[in-house]
C-alpha positions in Angstrom: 112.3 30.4 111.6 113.6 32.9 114.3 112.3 36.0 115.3 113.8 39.2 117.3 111.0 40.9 119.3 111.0 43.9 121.4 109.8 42.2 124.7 107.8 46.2 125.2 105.3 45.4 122.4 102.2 44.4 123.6 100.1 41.4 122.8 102.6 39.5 121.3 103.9 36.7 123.7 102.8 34.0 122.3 101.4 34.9 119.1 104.4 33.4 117.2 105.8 30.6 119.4 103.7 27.5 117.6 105.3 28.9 114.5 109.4 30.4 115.3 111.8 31.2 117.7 111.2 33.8 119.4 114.1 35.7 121.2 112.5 38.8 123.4 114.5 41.9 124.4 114.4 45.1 125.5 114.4 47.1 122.3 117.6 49.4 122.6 119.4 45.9 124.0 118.8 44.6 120.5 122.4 43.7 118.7 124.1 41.9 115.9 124.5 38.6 117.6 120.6 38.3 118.3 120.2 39.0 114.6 122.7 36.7 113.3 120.5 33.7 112.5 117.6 35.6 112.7 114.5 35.9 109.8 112.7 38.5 111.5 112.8 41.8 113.8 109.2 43.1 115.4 110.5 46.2 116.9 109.6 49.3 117.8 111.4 53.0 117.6 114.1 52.1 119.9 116.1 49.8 117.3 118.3 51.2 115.3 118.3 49.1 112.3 121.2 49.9 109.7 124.1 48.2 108.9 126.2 48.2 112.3 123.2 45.9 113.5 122.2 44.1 110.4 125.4 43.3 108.5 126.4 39.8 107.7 122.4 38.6 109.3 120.4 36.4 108.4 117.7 39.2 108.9 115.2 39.0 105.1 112.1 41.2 107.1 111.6 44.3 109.8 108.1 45.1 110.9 108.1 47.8 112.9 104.6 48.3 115.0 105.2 51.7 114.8 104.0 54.7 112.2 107.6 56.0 112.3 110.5 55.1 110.5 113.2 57.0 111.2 115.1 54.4 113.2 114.9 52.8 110.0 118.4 53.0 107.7 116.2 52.7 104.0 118.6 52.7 101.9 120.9 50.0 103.2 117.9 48.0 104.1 116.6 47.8 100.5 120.2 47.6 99.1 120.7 44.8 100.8 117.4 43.0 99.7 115.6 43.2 103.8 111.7 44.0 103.7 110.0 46.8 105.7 107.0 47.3 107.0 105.3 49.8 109.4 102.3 50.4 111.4 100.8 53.1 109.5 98.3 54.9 111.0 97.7 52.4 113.7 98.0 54.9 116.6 96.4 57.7 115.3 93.2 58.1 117.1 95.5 57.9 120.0 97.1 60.8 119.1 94.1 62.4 118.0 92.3 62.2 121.7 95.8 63.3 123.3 95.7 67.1 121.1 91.9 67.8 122.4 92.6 67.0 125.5 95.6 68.5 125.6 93.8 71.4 124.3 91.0 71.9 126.2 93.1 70.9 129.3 95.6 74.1 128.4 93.1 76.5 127.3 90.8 75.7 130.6 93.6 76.1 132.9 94.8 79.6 131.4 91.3 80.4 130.6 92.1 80.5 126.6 88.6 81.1 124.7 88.1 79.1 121.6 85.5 81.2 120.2 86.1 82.2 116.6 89.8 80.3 116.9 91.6 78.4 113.8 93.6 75.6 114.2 96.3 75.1 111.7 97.7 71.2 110.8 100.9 71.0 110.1 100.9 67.3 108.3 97.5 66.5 107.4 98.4 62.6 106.7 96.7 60.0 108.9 96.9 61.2 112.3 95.8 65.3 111.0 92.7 64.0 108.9 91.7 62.7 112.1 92.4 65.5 113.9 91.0 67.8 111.3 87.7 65.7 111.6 87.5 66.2 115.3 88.2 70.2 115.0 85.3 70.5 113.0 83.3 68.5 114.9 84.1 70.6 117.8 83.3 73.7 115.7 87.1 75.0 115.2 87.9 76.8 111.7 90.7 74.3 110.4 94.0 75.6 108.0 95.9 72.3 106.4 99.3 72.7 105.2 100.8 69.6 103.9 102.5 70.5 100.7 102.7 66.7 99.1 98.7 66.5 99.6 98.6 69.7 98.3 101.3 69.0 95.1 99.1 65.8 94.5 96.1 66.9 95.3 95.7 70.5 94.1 96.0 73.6 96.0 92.4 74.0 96.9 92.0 73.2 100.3 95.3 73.5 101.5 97.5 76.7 102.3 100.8 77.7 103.1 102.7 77.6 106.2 103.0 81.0 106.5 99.4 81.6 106.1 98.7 79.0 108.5 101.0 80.2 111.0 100.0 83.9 110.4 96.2 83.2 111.1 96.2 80.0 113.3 95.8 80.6 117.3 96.4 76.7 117.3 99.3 75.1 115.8 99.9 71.2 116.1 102.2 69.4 114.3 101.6 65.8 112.4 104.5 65.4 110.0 107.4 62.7 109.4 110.8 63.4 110.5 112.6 63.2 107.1 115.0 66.0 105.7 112.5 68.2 104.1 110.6 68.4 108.2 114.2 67.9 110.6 114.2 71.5 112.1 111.1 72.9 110.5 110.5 75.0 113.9 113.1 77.0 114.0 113.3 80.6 114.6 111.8 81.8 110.5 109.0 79.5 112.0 108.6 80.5 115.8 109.0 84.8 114.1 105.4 83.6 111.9 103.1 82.3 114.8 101.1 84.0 116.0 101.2 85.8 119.5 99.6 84.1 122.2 99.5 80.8 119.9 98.8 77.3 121.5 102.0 75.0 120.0 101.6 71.3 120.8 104.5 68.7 119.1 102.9 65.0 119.1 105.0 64.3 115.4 109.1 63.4 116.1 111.2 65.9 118.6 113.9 66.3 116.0 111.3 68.2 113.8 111.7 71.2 116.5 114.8 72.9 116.7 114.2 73.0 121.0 116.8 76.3 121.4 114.5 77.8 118.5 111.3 77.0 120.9 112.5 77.9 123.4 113.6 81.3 122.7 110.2 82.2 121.6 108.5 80.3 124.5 107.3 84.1 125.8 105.1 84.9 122.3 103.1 81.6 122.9 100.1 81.0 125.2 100.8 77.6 125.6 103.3 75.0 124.8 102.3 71.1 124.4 105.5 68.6 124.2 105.3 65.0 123.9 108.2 64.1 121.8 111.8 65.2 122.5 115.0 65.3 121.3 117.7 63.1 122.3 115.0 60.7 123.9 115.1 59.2 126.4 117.7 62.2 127.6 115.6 65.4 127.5 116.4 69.0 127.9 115.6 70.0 131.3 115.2 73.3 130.7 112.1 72.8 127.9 110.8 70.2 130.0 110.2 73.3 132.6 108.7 75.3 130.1 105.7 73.3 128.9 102.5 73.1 130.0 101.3 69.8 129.3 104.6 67.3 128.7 104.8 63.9 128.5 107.3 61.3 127.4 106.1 60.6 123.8 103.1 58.1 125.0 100.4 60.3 122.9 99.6 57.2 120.8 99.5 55.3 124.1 95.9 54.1 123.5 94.4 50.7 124.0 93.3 50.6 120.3 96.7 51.9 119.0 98.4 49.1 120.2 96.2 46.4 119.3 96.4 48.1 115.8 100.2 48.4 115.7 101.1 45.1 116.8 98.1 43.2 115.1 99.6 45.1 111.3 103.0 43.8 112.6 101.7 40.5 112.8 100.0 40.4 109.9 102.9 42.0 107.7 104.7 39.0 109.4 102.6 36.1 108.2 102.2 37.0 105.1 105.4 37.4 103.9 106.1 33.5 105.7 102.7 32.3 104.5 101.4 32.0 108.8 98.2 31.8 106.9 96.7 31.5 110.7 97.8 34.6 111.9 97.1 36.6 108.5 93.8 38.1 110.3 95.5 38.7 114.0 94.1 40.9 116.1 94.1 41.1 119.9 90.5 41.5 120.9 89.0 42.7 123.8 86.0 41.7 125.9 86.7 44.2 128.8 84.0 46.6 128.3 86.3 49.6 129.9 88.8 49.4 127.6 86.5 49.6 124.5 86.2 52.9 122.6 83.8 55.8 123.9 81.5 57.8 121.8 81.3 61.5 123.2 77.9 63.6 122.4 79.2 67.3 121.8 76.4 68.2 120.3 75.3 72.1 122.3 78.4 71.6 124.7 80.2 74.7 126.0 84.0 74.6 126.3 84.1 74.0 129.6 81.5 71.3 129.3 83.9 70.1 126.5 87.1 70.4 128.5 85.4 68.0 131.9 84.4 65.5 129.5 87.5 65.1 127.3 89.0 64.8 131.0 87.6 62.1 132.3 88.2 60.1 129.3 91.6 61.3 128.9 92.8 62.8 132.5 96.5 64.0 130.6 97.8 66.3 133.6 98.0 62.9 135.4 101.0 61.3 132.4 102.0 65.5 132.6 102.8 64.9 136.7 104.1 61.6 136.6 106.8 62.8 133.9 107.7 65.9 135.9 107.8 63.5 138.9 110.8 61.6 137.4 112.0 62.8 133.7 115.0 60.2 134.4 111.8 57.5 134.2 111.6 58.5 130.2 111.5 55.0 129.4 109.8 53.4 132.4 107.1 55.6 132.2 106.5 54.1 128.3 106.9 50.7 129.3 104.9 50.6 131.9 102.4 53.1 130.6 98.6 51.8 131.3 97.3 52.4 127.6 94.2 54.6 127.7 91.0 53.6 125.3 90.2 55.9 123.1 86.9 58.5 122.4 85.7 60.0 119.0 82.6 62.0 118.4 80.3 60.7 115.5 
C-alpha cells in the first residue's frame, strides 16, 4: 500500500509507516508521477485533485483533513470510481474563537459598542452553530440565513439575506464556496449592509467579489479578512484595507488539527481495514495546549475583549502577515497552532 501525504499536516509522521509507503511532500509539489502507483492522497487545500493529477493512477481514496472541498474535482473523482473524504467540522471551534476575538479585538480598538448589536450568520452549518452558540452566550441578538437549513428545516428561525443584512451591525460569513456562494458579496450585497457594519470573511476568499469589497470598504466600520483570493498571491490593496488580516490560519487551533488529521486517519483505515488506527487521535498531555473554559458570566466588553486576548492575541498573526504578505504560505506552515476557549 502507498500513500501521498502533504508533509504540512500535522501529527502524521509515522502514523502510517508500520502499515504503507509513505511518500511526503509539500502539498502544491504534489504531481501525477507521485500518484502513479499510489492508493492514497492525505492532503490538504493545496492539491488540486482532478484529472490532470489523477488520470491513469493508481489513486482508489483522497482524504482531505480539511472542511473544504473545492480543490476537489467531484465529478471526475466519482466518475472514475476514487473515494472522498473530508474533515468536516474538525476546525471549527478554531474558527469560532478567531471571529470573537476578532471581534472584540476590532470593536475595542475603534471603540464599537455592542450594546443592543445583532450579528447575522451567513452559513449556519458547523462552524456558524458554533458561533451562534457563543453570540448568545455573550449576549448578542443572532439573525441565521442559511437557505438549505431553512428549505429543510422550515423557515422559523431563519431569515433572509436581505433581512440579515438590513438589521445586522455584525456580518460573518460561514458558507462553502460552491456556485450558488462564488461571488455572493458583491456590490447588491455590499448596497444591503448596513452602515457602519463589522464584515469579517473566515469561509473561502472566492465567496467575496474583493473589487466589490473594496468599493464599499468606506460604509463599513470594520473589515475582518482571513481568506483571499488567488492564495497564496493576495491583493495588496485589500490587504491595506483590513483591520484584522491574516493568511487563512483562522482554524489554526491545536484541537482543529488533531481533529482534522485524526478524521483523515480514521477515513483512511477504515476503508483498508488498519483496524489499529480506526480510533486515532493525537493526544496531548501538555496542559497548555489543552482547551480553556472562559467564565463570562457579568463581564463588560472590555473585560470580554482582554480576556479573549490573552487566549487568542490575533493582532500578533494580523502583524506578522503585514510584516511579510509574500510569507502567505510560510506563515501557515509554520504557524504555532493556538488551543482553543469556549464558554459553558
Amino acid at each position: 500500500m502507498k500513500i501521498v501525504a502533504d508533509v504540512n499536516i500535522p501529527f502524521l509522521k509515522g502514523v502510517f509507516e508500520p502499515y504503507a509507503e509513505v511518500l511526503y511532500k509539500e502539498g502544491p509539489a504534489i504531481c501525477r508521477e507521485d500518484c502513479m502507483d499510489a492508493d492514497v492522497l492525505i492532503i490538504r487545500t493545496r492539491t488540486r485533485c482532478d484529472a490532470s493529477l489523477l488520470e491513469g493512477t493508481s489513486v482508489k481514496m483522497i482524504s482531505t483533513a480539511t472542511i473544504g472541498t473545492d480543490h476537489i474535482d467531484f465529478p471526475w473523482c466519482e466518475e472514475h470510481g476514487i473515494e472522498i473524504f473530508n474533515a468536516e467540522g474538525c476546525n471549527a471551534g478554531g474558527v469560532m474563537d478567531y471571529v470573537f476575538s476578532a471581534l472584540y479585538g476590532v470593536a475595542s480598538r475603534k471603540k464599537i459598542p455592542f450594546q443592543d448589536a445583532k450579528l447575522g450568520i451567513v452559513g449556519v452549518g458547523h462552524v456558524g452553530r458554533k458561533v451562534e452558540r457563543m453570540a448568545r452566550k455573550l449576549g448578542f441578538s443572532v439573525l441565521r440565513c442559511d437557505p438549505p437549513r431553512a428549505e429543510r428545516e422550515g423557515a422559523d428561525g431563519f431569515c433572509t439575506l436581505d433581512e440579515l443584512l438590513a438589521e445586522a451591525q455584525i456580518v460573518t460569513i460561514h458558507v462553502p464556496l460552491d456556485e450558488t456562494t462564488r461571488g455572493m458579496v458583491n456590490d447588491d450585497f455590499m448596497s444591503k449592509i448596513q452602515p457602519g457594519a463589522i464584515f469579517i470573511n473566515t469561509a473561502r476568499g472566492e465567496v467575496v467579489d474583493e473589487a466589490a469589497l473594496l468599493r464599499a470598504r468606506p460604509k463599513l466600520g470594520a473589515l475582518v479578512v482571513d481568506t483571499w483570493c488567488n492564495e497564496p498571491d493576495i491583493n495588496p490593496r485589500l490587504l491595506g484595507e483590513c483591520d484584522i488580516a491574516t493568511p487563512h490560519i483562522a482554524g489554526y487551533s491545536y484541537q482543529g488539527k488533531q481533529n482534522g488529521t485524526s478524521m483523515a486517519v480514521q477515513a483512511v483505515a477504515r476503508r483498508f481495514g488498519i483496524k489499529e488506527l480506526e480510533e486515532y487521535y493525537p493526544e496531548t498531555e501538555d496542559i497548555d495546549l489543552h482547551p480553556v473554559l472562559i467564565d463570562a458570566e457579568g463581564k463588560s466588553q472590555g473585560e470580554m475583549a482582554a480576556i479573549l486576548q490573552y487566549n487568542y492575541p490575533i493582532f500578533i498573526d494580523d502583524f506578522m502577515f503585514r510584516t511579510d504578505p509574500s510569507g502567505f504560505e510560510r506563515l501557515r506552515s509554520q504557524y504555532q497552532y493556538r488551543r482553543e476557549f469556549y464558554i459553558e
